[in-house]
N, C-alpha and C positions, 0 to 999 in steps of 0.2 A: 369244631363241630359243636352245633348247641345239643346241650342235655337237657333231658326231658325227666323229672324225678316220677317214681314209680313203684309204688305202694305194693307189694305182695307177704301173703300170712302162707308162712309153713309151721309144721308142727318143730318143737324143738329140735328133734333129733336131725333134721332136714339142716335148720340152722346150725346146727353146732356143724357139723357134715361142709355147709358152705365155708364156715368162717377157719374150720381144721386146714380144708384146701386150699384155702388161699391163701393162708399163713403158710404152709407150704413151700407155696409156689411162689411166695414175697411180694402177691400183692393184693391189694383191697378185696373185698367182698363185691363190692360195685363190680372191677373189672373182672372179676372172676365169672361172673352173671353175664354180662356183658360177653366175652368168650365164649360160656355154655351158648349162649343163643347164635352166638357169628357161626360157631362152628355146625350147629344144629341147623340152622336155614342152607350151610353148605350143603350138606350131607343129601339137604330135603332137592337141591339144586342139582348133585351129582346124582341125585337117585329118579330124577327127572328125566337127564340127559342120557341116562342109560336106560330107561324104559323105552325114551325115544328110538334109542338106536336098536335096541331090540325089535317095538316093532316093525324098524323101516327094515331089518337085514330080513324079517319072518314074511313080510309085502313086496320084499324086491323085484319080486317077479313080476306081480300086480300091477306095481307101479311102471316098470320096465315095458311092460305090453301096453299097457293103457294113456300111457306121457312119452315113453322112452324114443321111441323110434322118430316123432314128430318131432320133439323139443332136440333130438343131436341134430335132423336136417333141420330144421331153424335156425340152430348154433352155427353150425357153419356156415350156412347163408349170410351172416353175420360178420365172419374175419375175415 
């Protein structure tokens, strides 16, 4: 995968903070960063898929009255 370099200013205690944990955890400050974000756009990913499903259970009904009945006899029309 190509790397794309990328310039960000935190105040020291932020830095020392990064470069503590990744010595930690054995490895670079890059991958460390790198992680913080992979796991963070997850998190923004799973918290997506769970509002979705939130409000499809809180519309089920909605949806069920207004699609449901048409789209099962089309379905089977279909097998």
């Amino acid at each position: 995968m190509a790397k794309t370099q990328l310039n960000v200013r935190v105040d020291e205690g932020t830095a020392r903070a990064a470069r503590e944990r990744a010595l930690a955890r054995g490895i670079s400050v890059n991958r460390y960063i790198e992680e913080l974000v992979r796991q963070d756009t997850a998190e923004a990913g799973r918290a997506f898929v769970e509002a979705a499903a939130d409000f499809m259970k809180q519309y089920e009904s909605v949806f069920a009255e207004e699609f449901g009945r048409d789209r099962e006899g089309s379905r089977e029309g279909r097998r």
